[in-house]
C-alpha positions as CSV (number, residue, x, y, z in Angstrom):
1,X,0.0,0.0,0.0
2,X,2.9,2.1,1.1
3,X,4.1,1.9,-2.7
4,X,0.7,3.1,-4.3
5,X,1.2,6.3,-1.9
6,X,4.6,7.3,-3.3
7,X,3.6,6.3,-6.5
8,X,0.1,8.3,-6.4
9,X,2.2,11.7,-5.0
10,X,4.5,11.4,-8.0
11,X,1.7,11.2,-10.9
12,X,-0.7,13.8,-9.5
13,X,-0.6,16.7,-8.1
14,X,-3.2,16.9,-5.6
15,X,-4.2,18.7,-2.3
16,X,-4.9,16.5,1.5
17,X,-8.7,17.1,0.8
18,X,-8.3,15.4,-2.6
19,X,-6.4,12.3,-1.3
20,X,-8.2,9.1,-0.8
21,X,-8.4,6.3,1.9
22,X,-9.3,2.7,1.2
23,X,-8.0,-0.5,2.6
24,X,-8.0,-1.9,-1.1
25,X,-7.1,-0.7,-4.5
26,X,-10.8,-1.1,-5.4
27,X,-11.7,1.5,-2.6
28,X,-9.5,3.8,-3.7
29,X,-10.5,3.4,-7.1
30,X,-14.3,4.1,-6.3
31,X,-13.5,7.2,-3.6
32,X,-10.9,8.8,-6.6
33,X,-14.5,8.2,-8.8
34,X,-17.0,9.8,-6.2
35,X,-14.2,12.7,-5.9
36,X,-14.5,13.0,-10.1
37,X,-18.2,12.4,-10.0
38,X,-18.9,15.4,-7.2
39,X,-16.2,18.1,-8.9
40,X,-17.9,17.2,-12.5
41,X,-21.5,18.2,-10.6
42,X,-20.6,21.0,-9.6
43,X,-19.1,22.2,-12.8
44,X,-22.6,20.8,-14.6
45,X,-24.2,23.2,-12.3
46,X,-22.3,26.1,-12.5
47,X,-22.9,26.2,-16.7
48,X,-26.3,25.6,-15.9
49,X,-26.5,29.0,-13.7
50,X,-24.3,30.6,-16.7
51,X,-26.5,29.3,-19.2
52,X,-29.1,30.5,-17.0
53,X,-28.1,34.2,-16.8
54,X,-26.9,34.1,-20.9
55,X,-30.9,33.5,-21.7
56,X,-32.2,35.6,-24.8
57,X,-28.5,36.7,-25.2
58,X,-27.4,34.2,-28.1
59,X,-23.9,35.6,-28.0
60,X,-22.7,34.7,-24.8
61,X,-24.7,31.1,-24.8
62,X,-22.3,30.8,-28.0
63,X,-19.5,32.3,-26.1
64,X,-19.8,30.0,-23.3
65,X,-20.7,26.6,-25.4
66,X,-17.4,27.3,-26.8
67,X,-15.1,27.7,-24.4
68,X,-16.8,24.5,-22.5
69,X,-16.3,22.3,-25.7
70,X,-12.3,23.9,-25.7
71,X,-12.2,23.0,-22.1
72,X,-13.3,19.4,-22.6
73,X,-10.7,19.1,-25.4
74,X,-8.0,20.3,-22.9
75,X,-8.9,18.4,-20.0
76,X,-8.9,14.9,-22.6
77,X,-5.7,16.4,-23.7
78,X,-4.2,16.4,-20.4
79,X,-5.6,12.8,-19.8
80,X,-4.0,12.0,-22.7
81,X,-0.8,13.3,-22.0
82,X,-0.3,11.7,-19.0
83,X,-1.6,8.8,-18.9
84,X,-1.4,7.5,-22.2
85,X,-0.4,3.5,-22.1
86,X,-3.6,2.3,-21.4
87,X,-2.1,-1.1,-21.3
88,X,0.8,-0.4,-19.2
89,X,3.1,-0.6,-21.9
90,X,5.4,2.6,-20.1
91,X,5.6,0.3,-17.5
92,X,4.2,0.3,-14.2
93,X,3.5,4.3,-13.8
94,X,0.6,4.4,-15.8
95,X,-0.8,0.5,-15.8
96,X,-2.0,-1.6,-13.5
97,X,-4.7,-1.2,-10.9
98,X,-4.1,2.3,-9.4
99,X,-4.5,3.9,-13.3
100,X,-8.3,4.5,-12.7
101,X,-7.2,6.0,-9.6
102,X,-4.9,8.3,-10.7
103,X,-6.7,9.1,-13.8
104,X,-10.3,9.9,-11.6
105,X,-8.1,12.5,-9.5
106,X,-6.7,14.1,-12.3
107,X,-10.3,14.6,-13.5
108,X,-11.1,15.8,-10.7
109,X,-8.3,18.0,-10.1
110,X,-9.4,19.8,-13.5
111,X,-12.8,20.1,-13.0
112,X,-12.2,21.6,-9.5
113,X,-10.2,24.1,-11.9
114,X,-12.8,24.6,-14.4
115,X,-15.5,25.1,-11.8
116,X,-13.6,28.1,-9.9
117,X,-13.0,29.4,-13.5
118,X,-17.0,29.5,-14.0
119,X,-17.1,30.7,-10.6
120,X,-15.1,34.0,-11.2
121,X,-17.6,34.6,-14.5
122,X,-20.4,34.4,-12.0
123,X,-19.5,35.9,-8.7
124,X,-16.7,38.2,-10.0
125,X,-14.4,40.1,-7.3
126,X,-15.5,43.3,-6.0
127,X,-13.5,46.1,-7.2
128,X,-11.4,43.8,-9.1
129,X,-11.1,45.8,-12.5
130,X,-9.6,42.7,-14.3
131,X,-12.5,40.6,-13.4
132,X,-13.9,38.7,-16.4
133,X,-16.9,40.7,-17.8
134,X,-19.5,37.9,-18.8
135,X,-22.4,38.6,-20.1
């Protein structure tokens, strides 16, 4: 177990709230999952209350479908990038039985991202004059 610790740390980059606990592999697989499943929520929701506020405004909407389906290609991108040998084939650092692991946290990790992104467009800081200007 102590090996799928170091080995987790090194592939990605994640915070304490975003590490999982499990006795088994199969544990951690389905927390790192839940973790994915509850950051890509609360990005679905935060487009809704954009798509929300961009109603009768066909611009934005367009604006903000956009930049979504450019997101989505960036975060598959990244998935891509590091975690490429489905099979293993790099050898252990992206096979085996901690790759769905490793590969929910990174989804996660990005949607966290994305979802203080969409934040900001929707709750933008007072008196910051750089603030994005949405809609």
């Amino acid at each position: 177990m102590t090996t799928v610790w170091i080995l987790m740390t090194l592939l990605v980059p994640i915070g304490p709230a975003a590490t999982p606990s499990g006795s088994t592999q199969l544990e951690l697989n389905e927390q790192a999952g839940r973790e994915r499943a509850a950051a890509e929520t609360e990005v679905a929701v935060l487009l809704s209350r954009l798509r929300e506020r961009a109603a009768g405004d066909p611009a934005s909407l367009a604006r903000l479908e956009a930049a979504q389906v450019a997101w989505r290609s960036y975060r598959d991108a990244q998935i891509e990038l590091g975690f490429h040998f489905a099979d293993g084939s790099a050898g252990s650092r992206t096979g085996g039985s901690v790759r769905p692991m490793c590969v929910a946290l990174e989804l996660a990790r990005l949607a966290r991202q994305r979802a203080r992104e969409l934040r900001a467009l929707l709750e933008p800081e007072e008196g910051d004059v750089c603030a994005p200007a949405w809609r």
